[in-house]
C-alpha atoms as a printed R data frame, in Angstrom:
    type eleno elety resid chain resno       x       y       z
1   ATOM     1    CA   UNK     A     1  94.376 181.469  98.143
2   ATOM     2    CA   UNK     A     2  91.757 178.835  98.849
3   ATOM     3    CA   UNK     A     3  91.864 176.603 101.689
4   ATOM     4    CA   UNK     A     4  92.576 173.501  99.287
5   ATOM     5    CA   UNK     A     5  95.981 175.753  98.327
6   ATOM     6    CA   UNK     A     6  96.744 176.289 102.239
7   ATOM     7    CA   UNK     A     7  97.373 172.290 102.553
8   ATOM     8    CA   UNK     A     8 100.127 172.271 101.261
9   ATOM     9    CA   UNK     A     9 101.597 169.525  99.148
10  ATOM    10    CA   UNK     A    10 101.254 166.263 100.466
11  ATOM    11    CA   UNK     A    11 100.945 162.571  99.886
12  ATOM    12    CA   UNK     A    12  98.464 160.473 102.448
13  ATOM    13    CA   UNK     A    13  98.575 156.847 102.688
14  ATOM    14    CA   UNK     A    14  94.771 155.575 102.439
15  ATOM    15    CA   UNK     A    15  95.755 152.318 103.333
16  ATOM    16    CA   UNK     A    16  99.039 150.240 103.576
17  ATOM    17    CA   UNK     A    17  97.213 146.641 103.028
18  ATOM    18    CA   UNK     A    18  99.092 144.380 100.438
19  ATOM    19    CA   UNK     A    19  98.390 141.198  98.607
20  ATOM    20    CA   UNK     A    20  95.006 138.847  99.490
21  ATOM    21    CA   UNK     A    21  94.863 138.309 102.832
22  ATOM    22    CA   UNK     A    22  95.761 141.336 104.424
23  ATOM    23    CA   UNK     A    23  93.296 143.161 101.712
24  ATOM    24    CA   UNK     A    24  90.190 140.228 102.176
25  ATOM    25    CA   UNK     A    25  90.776 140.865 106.231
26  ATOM    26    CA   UNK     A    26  91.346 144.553 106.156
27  ATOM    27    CA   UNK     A    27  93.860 143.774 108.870
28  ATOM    28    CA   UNK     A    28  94.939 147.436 107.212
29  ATOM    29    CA   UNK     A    29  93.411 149.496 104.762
30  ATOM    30    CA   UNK     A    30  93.463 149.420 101.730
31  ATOM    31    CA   UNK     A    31  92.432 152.866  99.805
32  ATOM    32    CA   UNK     A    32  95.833 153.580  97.780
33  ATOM    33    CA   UNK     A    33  98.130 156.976  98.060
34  ATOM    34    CA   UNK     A    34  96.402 160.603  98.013
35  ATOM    35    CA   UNK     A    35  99.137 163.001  96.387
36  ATOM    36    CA   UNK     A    36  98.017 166.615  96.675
37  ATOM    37    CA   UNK     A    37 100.266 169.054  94.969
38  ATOM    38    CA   UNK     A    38  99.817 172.922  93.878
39  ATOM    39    CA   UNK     A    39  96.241 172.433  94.673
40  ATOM    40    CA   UNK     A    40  96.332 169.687  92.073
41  ATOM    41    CA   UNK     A    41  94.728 166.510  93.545
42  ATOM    42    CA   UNK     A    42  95.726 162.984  92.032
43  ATOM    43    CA   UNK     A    43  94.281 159.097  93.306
44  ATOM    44    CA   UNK     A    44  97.003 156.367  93.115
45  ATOM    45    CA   UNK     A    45  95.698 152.467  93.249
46  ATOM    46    CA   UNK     A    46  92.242 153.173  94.326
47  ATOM    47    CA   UNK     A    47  91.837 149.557  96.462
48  ATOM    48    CA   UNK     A    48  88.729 148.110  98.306
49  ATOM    49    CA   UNK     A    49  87.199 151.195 100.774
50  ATOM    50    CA   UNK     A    50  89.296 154.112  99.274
51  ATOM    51    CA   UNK     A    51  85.850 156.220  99.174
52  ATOM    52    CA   UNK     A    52  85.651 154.957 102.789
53  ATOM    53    CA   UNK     A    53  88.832 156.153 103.957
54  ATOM    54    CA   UNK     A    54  88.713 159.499 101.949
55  ATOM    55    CA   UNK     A    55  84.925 160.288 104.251
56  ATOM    56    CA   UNK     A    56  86.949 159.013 107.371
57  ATOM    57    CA   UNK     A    57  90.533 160.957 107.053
58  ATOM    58    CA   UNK     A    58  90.991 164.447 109.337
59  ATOM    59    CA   UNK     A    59  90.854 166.449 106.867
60  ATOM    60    CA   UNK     A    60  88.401 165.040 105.246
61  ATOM    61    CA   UNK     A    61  89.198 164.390 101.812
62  ATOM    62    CA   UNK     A    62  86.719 165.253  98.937
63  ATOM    63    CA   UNK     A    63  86.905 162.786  95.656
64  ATOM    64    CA   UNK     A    64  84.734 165.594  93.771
65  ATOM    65    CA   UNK     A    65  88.651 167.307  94.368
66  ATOM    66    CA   UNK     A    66  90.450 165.131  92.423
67  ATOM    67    CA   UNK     A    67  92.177 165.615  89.095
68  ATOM    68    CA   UNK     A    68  92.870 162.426  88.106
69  ATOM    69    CA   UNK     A    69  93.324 159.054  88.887
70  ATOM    70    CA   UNK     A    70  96.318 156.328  88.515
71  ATOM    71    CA   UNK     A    71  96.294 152.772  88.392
72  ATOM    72    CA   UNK     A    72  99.938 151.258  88.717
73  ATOM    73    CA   UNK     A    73  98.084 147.945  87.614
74  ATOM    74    CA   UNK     A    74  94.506 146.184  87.595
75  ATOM    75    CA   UNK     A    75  94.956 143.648  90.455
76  ATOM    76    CA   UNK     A    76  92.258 144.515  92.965
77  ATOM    77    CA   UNK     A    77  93.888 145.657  96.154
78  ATOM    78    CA   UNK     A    78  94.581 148.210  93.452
79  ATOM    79    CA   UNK     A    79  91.847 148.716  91.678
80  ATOM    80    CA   UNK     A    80  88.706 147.126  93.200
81  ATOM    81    CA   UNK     A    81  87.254 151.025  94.065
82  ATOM    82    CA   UNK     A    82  88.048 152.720  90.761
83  ATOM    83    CA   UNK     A    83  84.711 152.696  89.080
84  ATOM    84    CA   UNK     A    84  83.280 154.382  92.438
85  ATOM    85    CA   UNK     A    85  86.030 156.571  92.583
86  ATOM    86    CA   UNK     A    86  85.564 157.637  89.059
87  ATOM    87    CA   UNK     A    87  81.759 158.714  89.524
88  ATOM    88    CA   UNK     A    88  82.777 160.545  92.762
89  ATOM    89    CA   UNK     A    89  84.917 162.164  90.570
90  ATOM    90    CA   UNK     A    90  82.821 163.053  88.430
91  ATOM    91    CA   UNK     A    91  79.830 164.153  91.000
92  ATOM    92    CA   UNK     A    92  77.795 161.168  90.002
93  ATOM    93    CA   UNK     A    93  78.443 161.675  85.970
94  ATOM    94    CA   UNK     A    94  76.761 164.877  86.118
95  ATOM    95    CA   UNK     A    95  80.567 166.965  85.485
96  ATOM    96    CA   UNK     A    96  82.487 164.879  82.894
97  ATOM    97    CA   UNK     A    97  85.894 165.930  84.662
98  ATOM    98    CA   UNK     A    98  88.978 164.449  85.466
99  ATOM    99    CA   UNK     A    99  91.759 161.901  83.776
100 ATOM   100    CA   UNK     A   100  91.809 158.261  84.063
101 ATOM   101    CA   UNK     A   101  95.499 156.879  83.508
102 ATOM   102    CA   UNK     A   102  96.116 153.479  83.539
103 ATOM   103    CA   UNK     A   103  97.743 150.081  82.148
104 ATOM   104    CA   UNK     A   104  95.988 148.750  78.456
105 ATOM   105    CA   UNK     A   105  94.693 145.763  80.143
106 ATOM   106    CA   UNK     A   106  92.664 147.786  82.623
107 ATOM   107    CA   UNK     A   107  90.126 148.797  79.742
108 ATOM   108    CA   UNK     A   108  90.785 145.769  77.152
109 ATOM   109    CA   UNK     A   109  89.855 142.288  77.631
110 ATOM   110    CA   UNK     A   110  87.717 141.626  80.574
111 ATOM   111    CA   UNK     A   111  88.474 145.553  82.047
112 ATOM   112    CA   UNK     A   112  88.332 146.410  85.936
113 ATOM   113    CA   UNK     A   113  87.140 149.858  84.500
114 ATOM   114    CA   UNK     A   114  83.269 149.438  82.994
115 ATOM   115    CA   UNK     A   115  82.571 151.111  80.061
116 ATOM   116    CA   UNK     A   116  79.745 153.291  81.956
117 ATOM   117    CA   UNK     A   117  82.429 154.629  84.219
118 ATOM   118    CA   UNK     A   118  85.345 155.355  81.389
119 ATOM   119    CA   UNK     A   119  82.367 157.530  79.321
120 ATOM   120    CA   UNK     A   120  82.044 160.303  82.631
121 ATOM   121    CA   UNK     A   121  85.851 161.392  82.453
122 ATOM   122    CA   UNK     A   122  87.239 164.050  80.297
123 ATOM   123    CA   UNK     A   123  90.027 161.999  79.128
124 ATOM   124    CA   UNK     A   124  91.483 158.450  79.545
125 ATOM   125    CA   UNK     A   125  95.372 157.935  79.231
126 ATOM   126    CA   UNK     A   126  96.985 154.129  78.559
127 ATOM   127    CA   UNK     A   127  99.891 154.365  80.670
128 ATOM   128    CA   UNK     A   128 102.883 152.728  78.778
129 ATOM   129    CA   UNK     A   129 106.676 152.065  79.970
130 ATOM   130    CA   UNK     A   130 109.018 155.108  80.121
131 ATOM   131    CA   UNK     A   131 106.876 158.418  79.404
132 ATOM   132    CA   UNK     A   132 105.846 161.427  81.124
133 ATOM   133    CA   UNK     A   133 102.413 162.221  81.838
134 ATOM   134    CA   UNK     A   134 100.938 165.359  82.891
135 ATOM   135    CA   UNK     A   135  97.625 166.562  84.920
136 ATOM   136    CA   UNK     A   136  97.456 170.102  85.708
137 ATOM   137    CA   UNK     A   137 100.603 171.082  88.038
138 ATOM   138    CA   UNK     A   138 101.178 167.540  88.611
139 ATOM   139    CA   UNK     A   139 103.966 165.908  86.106
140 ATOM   140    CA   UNK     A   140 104.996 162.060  86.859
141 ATOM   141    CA   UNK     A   141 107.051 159.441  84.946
142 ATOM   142    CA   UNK     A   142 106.335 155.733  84.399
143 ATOM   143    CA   UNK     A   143 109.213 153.085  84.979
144 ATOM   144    CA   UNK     A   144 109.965 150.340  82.869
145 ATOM   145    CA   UNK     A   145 106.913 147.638  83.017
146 ATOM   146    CA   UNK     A   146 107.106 145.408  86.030
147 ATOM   147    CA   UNK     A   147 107.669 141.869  86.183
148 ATOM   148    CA   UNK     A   148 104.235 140.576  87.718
149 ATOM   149    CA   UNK     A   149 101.383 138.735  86.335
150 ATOM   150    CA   UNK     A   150  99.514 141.810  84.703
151 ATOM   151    CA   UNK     A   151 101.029 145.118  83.118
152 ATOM   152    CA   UNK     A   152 102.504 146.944  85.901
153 ATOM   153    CA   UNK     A   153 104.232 150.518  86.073
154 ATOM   154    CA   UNK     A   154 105.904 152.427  88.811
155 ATOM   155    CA   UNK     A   155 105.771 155.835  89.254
156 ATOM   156    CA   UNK     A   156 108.227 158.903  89.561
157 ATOM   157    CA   UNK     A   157 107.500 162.503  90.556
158 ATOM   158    CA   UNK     A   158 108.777 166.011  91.334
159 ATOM   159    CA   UNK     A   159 107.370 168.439  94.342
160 ATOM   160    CA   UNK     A   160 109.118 171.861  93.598
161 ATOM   161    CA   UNK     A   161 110.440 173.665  96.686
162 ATOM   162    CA   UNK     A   162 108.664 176.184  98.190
163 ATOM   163    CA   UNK     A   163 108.468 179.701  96.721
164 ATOM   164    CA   UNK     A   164 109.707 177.969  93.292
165 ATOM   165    CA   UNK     A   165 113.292 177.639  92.143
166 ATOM   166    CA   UNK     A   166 113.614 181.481  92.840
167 ATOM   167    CA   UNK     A   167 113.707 180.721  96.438
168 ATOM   168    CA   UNK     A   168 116.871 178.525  96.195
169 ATOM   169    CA   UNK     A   169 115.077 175.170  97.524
170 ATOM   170    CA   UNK     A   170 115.696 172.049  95.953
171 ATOM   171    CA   UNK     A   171 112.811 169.720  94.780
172 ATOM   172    CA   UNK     A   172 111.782 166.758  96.470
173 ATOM   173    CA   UNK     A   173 111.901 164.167  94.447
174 ATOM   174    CA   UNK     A   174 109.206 160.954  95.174
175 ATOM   175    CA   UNK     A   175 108.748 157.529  93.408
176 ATOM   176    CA   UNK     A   176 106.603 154.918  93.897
177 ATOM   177    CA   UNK     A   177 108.127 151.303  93.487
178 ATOM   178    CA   UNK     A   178 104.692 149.184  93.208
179 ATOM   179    CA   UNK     A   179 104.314 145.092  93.435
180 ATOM   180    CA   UNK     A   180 107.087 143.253  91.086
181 ATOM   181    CA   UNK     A   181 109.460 140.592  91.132
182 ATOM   182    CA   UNK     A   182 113.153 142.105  91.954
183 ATOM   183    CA   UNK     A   183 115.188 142.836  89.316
184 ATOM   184    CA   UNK     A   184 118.318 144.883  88.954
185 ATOM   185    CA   UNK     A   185 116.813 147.567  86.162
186 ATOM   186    CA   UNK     A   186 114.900 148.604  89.440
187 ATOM   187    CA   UNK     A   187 117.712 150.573  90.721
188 ATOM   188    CA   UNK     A   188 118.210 153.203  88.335
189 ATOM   189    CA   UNK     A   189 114.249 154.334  87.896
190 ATOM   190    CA   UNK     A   190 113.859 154.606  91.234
191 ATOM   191    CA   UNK     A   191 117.037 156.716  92.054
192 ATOM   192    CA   UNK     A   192 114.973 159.597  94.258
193 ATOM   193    CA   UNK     A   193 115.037 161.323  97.335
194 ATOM   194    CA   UNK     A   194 111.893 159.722  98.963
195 ATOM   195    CA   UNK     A   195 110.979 155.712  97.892
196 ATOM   196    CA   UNK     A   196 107.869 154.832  98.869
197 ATOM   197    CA   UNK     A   197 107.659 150.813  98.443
198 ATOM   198    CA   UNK     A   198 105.937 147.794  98.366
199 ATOM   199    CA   UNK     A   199 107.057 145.099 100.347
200 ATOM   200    CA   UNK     A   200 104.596 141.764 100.610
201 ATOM   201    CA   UNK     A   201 106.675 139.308 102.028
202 ATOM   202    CA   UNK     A   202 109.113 139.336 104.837
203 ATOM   203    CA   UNK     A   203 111.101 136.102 103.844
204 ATOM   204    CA   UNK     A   204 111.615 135.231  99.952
205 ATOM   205    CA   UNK     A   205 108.877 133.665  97.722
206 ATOM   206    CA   UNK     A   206 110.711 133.205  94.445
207 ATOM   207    CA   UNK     A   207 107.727 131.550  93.195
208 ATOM   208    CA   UNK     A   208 105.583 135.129  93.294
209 ATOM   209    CA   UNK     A   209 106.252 138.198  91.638
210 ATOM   210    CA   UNK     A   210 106.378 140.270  94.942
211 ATOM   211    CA   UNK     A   211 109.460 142.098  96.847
212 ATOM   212    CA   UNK     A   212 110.739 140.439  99.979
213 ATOM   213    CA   UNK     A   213 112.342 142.673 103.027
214 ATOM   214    CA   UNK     A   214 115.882 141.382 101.891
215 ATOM   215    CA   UNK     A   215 114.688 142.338  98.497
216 ATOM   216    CA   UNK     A   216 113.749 145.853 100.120
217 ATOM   217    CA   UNK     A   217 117.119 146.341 101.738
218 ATOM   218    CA   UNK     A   218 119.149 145.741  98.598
219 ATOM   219    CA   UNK     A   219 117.249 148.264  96.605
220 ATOM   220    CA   UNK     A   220 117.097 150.814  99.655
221 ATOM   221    CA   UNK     A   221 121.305 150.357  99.811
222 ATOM   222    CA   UNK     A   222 121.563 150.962  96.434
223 ATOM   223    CA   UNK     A   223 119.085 153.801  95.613
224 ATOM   224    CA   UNK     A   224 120.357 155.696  98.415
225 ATOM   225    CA   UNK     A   225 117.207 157.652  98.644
226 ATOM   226    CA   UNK     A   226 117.391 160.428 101.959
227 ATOM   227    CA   UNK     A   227 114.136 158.217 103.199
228 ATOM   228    CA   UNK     A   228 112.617 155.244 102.462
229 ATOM   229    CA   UNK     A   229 108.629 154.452 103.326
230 ATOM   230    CA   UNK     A   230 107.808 150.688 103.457
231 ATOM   231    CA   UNK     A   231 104.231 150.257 102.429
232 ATOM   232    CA   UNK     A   232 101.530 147.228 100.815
233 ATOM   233    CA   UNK     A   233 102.515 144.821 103.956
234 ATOM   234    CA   UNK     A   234 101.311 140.956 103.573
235 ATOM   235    CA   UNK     A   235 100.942 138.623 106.241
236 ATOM   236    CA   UNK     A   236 104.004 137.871 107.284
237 ATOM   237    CA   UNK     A   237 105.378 141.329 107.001
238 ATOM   238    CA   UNK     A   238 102.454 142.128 109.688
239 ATOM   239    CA   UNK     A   239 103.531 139.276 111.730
240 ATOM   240    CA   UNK     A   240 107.204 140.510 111.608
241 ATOM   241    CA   UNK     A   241 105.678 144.270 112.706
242 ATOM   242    CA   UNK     A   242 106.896 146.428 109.965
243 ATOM   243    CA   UNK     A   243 107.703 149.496 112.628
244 ATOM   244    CA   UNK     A   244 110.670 147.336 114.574
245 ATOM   245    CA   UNK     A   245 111.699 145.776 110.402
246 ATOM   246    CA   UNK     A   246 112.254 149.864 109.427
247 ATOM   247    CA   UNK     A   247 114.073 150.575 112.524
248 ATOM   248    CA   UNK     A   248 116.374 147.547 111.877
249 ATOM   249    CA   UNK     A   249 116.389 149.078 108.058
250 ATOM   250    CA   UNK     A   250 117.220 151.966 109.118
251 ATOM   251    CA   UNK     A   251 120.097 150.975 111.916
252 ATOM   252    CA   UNK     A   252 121.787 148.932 109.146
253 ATOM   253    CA   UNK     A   253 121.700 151.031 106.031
254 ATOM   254    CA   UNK     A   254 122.418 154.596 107.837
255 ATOM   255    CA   UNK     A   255 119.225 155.305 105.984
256 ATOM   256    CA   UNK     A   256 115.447 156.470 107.389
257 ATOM   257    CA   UNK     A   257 113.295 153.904 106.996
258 ATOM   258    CA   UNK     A   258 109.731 153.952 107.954
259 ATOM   259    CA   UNK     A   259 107.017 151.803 107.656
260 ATOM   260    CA   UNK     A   260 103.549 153.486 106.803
261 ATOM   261    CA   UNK     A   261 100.580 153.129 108.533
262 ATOM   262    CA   UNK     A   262  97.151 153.911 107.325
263 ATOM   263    CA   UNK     A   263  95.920 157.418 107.535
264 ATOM   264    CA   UNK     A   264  99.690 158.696 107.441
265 ATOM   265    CA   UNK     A   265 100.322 161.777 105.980
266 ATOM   266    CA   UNK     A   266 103.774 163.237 104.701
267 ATOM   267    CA   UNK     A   267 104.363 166.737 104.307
268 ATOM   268    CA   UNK     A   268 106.653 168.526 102.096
């Protein structure tokens, strides 16, 4: 067993900036989700100074590891560090590796991706609404496409107990609700045990395509997921301090609520 399969399976937070201001300030992080699993290594939303975080985390995390890479959507406190992230991938171009999945309008009309970057992986996927996707031992579902400005998919996925279903465990199931406007369609996608989401705003903004916290709280109460993880904080959620918001979460729903904080990692 190699010391890549002794970690374990686990998803690290990178950074838990969200929206503009938080992002331009880097009053957190903002280096997306690392999602290690089977020894299978997989990027999600790649924002400004993921490469930087990845050198800085204990362990330190190597992007010549990775498998693949996701992009939920092409806004750049997604996306602003996926062409570097792609040639560290890649070792510099020199080992044409990896999978690139992500929305059309990533790679069409003016793309976030450059061409010189989408020639050094072995294989690019266009992410669409409602399919399954696979990279090695890692298997994840898209949702339904967001509503917000750009094409925009969460994410669903499956960590197998430990020893396999021969041991009797029960998987773990994980989902990633990324930036959108609420609507009710949200609930039934997202129905897992562990909801990591992104909330922006910590009173309503009708006028932008972002989740609120009261947004947050419906979905939480009706997903009914065993823990929630609030992530992608804006300015006013910062302002609001999204530890003492989870507790409150948490004290009203009967649910765990937690808000992220960069460098987190969660275990399974």
């Amino acid at each position: 067993m190699t010391k890549k399969d002794r970690q374990g399976d686990f998803i690290k937070f990178l950074g838990t900036a969200g929206a503009r201001f938080v992002m331009l300030k880097q009053l957190r992080a903002s280096g997306g989700l690392w999602v290690s699993h089977k020894g299978t290594n997989v990027l999600i939303d790649p924002g400004p100074g993921s490469l930087v975080r990845c050198a800085a985390s204990r362990p330190r995390l190597d992007p010549a590891k990775l498998d693949a890479v996701i992009l939920t959507h092409r806004h750049l406190d997604h996306a602003n560090d996926i062409n570097v992230m792609i040639e560290a991938m890649t070792e510099g171009g020199f080992k044409k590796r990896g999978i690139l999945f992500c929305p059309e309008d990533a790679v069409n009309e003016d793309p976030v991706i450059l061409k010189h970057a989408r020639g050094l992986v072995e294989k690019i996927e266009i992410l669409e609404a409602n399919k399954t996707y696979k990279v090695d031992n890692f298997e994840f579902q898209t949702s339904m496409r967001h509503i917000h400005p750009v094409l925009t998919y969460g994410l669903k996925f499956n960590i197998p107990a430990k020893g396999g279903s021969a041991s009797g465990g029960k998987n773990t199931s994980v989902s990633v609700l990324t930036d959108t406007k609420y609507f009710n369609e949200l609930v039934n996608f997202y129905k897992t045990d562990i909801l990591i989401i992104c909330v922006v705003f910590f009173e309503p903004r009708p006028e932008v395509d972002h989740l609120c916290l009261s947004d947050v709280e419906s979905l939480i109460r009706d997903i009914q997921p065993k823990k929630a993880i609030l992530t992608h904080f804006g300015m006013t959620m910062l302002r609001a301090k999204p530890q003492i918001q989870a507790l409150k979460l948490s004290e009203r729903l009967g649910i765990e609520v937690m808000a992220a904080y960069d460098g987190m990692t969660l275990n399974f």
